[in-house]
C-alpha positions in Angstrom: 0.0 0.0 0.0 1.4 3.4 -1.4 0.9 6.1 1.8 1.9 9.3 2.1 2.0 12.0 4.5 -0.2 15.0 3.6 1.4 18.4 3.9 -2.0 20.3 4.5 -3.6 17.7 7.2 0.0 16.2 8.4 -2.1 12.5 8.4 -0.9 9.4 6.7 -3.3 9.1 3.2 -3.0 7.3 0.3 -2.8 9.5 -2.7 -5.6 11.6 -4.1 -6.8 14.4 -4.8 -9.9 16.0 -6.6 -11.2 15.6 -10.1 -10.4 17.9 -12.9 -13.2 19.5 -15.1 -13.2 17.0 -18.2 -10.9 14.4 -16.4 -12.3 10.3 -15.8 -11.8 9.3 -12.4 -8.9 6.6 -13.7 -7.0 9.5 -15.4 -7.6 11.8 -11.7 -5.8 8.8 -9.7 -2.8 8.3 -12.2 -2.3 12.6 -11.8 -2.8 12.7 -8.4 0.0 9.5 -7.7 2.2 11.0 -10.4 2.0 14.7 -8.5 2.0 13.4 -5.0 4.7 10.4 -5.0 6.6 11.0 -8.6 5.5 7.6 -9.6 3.7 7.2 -12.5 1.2 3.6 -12.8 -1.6 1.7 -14.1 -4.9 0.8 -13.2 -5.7 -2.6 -12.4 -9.2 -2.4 -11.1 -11.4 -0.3 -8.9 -11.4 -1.2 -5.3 -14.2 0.5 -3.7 -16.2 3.9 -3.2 -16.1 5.5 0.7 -17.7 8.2 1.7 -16.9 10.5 4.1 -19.8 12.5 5.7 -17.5 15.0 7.7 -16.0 15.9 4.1 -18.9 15.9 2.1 -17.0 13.7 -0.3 -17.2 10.5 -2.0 -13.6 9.2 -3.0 -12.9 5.6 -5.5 -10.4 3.6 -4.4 -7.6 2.0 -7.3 -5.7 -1.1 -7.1 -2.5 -0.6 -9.2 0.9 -1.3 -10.0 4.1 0.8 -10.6 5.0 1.1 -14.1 8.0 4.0 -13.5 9.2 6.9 -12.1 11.2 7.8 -8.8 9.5 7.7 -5.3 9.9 11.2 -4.0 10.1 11.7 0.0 8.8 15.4 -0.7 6.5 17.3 -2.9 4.6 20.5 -2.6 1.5 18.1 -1.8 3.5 15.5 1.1 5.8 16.3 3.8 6.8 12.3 3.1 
């Protein structure tokens, strides 16, 4: 399981992030893993929807698999 640690919330999180105008929700997770870990990756299959009523927001969970790129301890989203 890919975790990071947000740089907003300071929580542990897997990646993600909200959907672009225009954007599926497969093409939203690859962005949001590319931007938040510098790995890029495929999708394998959905996992599951949560919601979370505090938030207001429904998030899809992906199962996937590295395919490149270089894990980054730091981006301007993740403190690690």
């Amino acid at each position: 399981m890919l975790l990071s640690q947000r740089a907003d919330l300071k929580i542990w999180a897997v990646p993600g992030g909200r959907l672009d105008r225009g954007e599926t929700l497969a093409a939203c997770a690859l962005r949001e893993v590319r931007e938040e870990t510098g790995i890029t990756a495929a999708i394998t299959r959905p996992v599951g929807l949560y919601y979370a009523p505090g938030w207001n927001r429904l998030s899809v969970l992906f199962l996937g698999r590295k395919t490149g790129g270089k894990l980054l301890r730091q981006t301007h989203e993740t403190l690690d």
